[in-house]
C-alpha positions in Angstrom: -25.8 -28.8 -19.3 -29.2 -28.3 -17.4 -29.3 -25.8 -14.5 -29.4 -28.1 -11.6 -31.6 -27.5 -8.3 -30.7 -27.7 -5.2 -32.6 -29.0 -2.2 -34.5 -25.8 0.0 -32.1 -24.1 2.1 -33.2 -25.6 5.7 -34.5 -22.8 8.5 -32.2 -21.9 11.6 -32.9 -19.5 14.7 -30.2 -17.5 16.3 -31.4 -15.2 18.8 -30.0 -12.7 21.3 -33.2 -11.9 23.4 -33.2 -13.1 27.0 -35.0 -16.1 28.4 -36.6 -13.7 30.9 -38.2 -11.6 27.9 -38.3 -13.7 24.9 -40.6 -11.9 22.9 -40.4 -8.2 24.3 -37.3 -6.5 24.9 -35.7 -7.6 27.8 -31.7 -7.3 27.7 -28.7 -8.6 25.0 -27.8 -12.2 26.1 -23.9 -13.0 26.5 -24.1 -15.0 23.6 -26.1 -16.0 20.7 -28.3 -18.4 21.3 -28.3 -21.6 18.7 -31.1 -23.6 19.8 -31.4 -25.6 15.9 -27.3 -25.9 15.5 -26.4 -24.0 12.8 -23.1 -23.9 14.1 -23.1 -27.8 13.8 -25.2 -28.2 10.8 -21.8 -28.3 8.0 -23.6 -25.2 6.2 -21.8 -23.8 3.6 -23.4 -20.3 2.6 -25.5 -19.2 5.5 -28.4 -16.0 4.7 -29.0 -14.6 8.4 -32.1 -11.5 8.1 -32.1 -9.0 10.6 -35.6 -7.3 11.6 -35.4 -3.9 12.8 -35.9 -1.1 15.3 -39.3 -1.8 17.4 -40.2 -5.3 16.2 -41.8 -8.3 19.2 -40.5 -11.5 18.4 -43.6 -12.1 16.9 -44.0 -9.6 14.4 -40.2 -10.0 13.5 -41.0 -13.6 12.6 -44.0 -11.9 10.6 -41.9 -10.2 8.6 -39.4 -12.8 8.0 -42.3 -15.4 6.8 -43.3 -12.6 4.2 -39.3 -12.5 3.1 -38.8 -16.3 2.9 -41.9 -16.2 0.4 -40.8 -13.9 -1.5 -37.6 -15.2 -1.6 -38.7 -18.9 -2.9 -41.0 -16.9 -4.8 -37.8 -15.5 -6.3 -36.7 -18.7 -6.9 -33.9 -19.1 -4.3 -34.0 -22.7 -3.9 -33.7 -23.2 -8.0 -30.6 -20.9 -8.4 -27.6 -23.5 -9.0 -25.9 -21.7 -6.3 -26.8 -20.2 -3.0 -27.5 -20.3 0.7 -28.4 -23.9 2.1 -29.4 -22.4 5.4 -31.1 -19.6 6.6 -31.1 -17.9 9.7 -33.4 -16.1 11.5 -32.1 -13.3 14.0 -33.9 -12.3 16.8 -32.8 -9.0 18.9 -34.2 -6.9 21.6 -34.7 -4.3 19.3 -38.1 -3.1 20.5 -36.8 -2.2 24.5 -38.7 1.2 24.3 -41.4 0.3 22.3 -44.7 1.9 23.5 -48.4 0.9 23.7 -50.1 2.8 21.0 -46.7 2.1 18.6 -46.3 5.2 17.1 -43.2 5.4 15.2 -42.7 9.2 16.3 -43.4 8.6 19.9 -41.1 5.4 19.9 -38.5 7.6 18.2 -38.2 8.9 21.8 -36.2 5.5 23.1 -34.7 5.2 19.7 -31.4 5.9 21.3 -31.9 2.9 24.3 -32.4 0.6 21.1 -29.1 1.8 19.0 -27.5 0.3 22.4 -29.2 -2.7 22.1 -28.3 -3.0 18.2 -24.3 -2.5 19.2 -24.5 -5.1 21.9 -26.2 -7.4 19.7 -23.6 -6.6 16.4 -20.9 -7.6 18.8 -22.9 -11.2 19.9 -23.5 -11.9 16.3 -19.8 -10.9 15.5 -18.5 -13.3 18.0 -20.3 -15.9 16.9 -20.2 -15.4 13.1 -15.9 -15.5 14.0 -16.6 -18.9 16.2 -18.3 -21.0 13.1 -16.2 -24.0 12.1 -15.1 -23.1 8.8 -15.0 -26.4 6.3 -11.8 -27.9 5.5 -10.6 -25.6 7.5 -10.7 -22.6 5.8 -12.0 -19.3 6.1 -13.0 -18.8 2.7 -14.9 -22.2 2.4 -17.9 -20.4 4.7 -19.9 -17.3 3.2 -22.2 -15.7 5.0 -25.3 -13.3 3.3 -27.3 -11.0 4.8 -30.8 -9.1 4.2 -31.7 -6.8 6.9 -34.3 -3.8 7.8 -34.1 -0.8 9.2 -32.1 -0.5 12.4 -31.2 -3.9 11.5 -28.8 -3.0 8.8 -27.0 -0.7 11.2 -26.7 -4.2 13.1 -25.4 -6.0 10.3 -22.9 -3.2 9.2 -21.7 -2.6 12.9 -21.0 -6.5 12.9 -18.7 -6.7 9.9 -16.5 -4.1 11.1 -16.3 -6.2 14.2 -14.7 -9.3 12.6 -10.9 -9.4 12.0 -8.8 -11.4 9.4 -10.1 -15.0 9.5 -13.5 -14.5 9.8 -16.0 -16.2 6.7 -16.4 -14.5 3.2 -19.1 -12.7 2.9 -20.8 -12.9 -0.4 -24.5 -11.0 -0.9 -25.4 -7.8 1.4 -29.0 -6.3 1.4 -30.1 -3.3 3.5 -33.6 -2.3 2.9 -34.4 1.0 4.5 -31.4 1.2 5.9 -31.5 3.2 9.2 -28.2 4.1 8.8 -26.4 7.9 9.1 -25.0 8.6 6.0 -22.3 10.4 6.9 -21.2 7.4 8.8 -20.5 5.3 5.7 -18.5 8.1 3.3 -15.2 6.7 2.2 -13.0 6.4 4.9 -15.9 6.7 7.9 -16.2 3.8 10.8 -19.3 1.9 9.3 -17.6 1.2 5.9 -16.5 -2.0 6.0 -12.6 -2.8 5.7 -11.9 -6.5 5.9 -15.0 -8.3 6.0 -16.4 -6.8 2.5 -18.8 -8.1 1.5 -18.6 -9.4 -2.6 -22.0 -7.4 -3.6 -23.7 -4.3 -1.3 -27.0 -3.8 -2.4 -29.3 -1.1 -1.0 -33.2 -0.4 -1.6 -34.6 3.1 -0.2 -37.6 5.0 -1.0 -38.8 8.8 -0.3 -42.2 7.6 0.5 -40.6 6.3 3.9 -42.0 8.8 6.7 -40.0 6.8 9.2 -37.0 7.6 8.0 -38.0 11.1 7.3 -39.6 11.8 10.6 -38.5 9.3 13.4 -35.1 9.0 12.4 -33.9 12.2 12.9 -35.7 12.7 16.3 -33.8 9.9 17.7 -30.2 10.5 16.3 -30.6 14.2 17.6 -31.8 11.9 21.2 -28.7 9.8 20.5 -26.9 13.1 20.2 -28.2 14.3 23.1 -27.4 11.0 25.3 -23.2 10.4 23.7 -24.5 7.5 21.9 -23.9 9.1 18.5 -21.2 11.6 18.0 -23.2 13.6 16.4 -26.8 14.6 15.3 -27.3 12.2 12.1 -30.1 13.6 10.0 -30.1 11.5 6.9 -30.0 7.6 6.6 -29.3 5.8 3.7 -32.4 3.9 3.1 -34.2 7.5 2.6 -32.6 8.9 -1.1 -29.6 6.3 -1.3 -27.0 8.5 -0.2 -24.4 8.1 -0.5 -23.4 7.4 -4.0 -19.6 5.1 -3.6 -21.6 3.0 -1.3 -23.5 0.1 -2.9 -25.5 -0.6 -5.4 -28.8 1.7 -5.9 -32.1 0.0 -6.2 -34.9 2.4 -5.4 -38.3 1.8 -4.6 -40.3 4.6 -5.6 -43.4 3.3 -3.4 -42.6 1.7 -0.3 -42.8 2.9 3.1 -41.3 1.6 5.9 -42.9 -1.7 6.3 -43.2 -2.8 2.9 -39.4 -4.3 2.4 -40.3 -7.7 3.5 -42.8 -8.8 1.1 -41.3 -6.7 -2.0 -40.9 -9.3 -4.6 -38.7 -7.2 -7.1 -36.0 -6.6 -3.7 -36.8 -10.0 -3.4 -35.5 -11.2 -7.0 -32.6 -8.6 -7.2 -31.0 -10.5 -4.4 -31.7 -13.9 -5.5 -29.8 -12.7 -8.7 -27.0 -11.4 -7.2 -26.8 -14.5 -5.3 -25.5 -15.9 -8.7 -22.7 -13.9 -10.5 -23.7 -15.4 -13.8 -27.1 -14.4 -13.7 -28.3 -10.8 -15.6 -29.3 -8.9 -12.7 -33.4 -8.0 -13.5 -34.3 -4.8 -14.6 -36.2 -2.4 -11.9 -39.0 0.0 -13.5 -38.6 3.4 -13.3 -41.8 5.2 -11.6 -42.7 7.7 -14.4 -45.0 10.3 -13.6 -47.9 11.4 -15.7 -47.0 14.3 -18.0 -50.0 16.3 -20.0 -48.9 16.9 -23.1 -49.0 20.5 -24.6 -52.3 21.3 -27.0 -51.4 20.8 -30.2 -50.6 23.6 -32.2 -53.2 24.9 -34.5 -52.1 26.0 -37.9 -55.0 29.4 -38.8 -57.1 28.6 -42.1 -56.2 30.7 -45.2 -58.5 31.8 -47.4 -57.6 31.3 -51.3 -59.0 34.3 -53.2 -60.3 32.9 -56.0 -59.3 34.0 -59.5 -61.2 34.0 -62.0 -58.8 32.5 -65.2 -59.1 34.2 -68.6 -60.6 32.5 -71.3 
């Protein structure tokens, strides 16, 4: 039988900003706000992305246009199964942003922004519960999820929100995940319990300074402040750690901002998306190695002999 295409998954926004600062921080509204529907719009597999920590409006729908290009790039809409919407979340992630946007210097309200992200987890929570489930049933909606950066500490604080009932959730990506990882060990608050998801995939590279500079100055500020219990140094999207949660997929060369147009990320979710597709193979990064002289074997003389006649 011949793989049959679907039509494009059709574009939603959901956002949490306020009215009175749509595209700059601004407080968590009391609800998310669904100007396009999606509630309504009879979607069966919904993909929500979630920017990050210190994103406008603007430059989070910058980031998300890069994503959904790389992601048709990837062939989404040709995969015989898969989201047929897509959702585009908007938070006031960026309340203590600063003029010259320096990710060290903005590390400083890093802790006034982890607020923000639990606020908005428990908006998006409420309403993830609240969609009308087809036929009835729970299981009949599933929900995906690609996020960045503080955004996958969103995404993760929303699942452990949702009780029995909620939708199934199929496909989660976290792409340098700003996440403590001592907060997701086995048996720790952020691992998800009963809305897990069916695949957990998560892409981190050493090459991220954020993560290895600005993150720890504003967990120890967190610290500091009660947010956080205590003074996370590590997040997941830095090595991977740790190893029982998810499914590796390094980067070798990304920084920070480089998630949303990655095409390989890109393609590694669209396959997961199907579970009879061969997941594609990611290229190891292997460094040059000079290889040792060769060895030279010293020239020996053959005394000549002189043979009797």
């Amino acid at each position: 039988m011949a793989e049959t295409v679907r039509n494009k998954p059709r574009t939603f926004r959901l956002s949490v900003r306020s009215d009175l600062e749509p595209n700059h921080g601004g407080e968590v509204r009391d609800e998310v706000y669904d100007p396009d529907r999606l509630a309504m719009s009879g979607a069966s597999h919904i993909l929500i992305l979630a920017h990050g920590f210190n994103n406008t409006a603007k430059e989070a729908q910058e980031s998300y246009n890069k994503q959904l290009e790389a992601l048709q790039e990837a062939g989404l809409d040709k995969r015989p199964v898969g989201p047929d919407a897509i959702a585009l979340f908007q938070w006031p992630g960026d309340l203590a942003i600063s003029p010259i946007r320096n990710a060290i210097i903005d590390s400083l309200g890093y802790s006034l922004d982890l607020r923000q992200a639990f606020k908005a987890a428990d908006r998006l929570a409420d309403f993830l519960a609240s969609l009308p489930k087809a036929g009835g049933e729970p299981a009949a909606l599933k929900i995906s999820f690609i996020g960045h950066s503080l955004g996958c500490r969103l995404i993760l604080e929303a699942l452990n929100r949702l009780n029995r009932g909620a939708p199934s959730f199929d496909v989660v990506s976290l792409m340098a995940a700003a996440v403590p990882v001592e907060l997701i060990l086995a048996g720790k608050p952020l691992v998800p319990r009963i809305a897990v998801p069916r695949r957990l995939l998560k892409f981190f590279s050493e090459k991220d300074l954020v993560l290895q500079f600005a993150f720890p100055a504003g967990q120890q500020l967190a610290s500091n402040q009660g947010i956080e219990r205590a003074a996370y140094r590590e997040a997941v999207g830095r090595h991977g750690n740790p190893a029982g949660f998810g499914e590796p997929n390094p980067r070798h060369n990304n920084g920070h901002s480089d998630y949303w147009k990655d095409k390989v990320a890109a393609k590694v979710f669209v396959s997961t998306l199907d579970p009879t597709a061969p997941l594609p193979l990611i290229g190891r990064e292997i460094g040059a190695h000079d290889l040792p002289a060769q060895n030279e074997m010293p020239g020996r003389e053959m005394q000549s002999r002189n043979l009797p006649r």
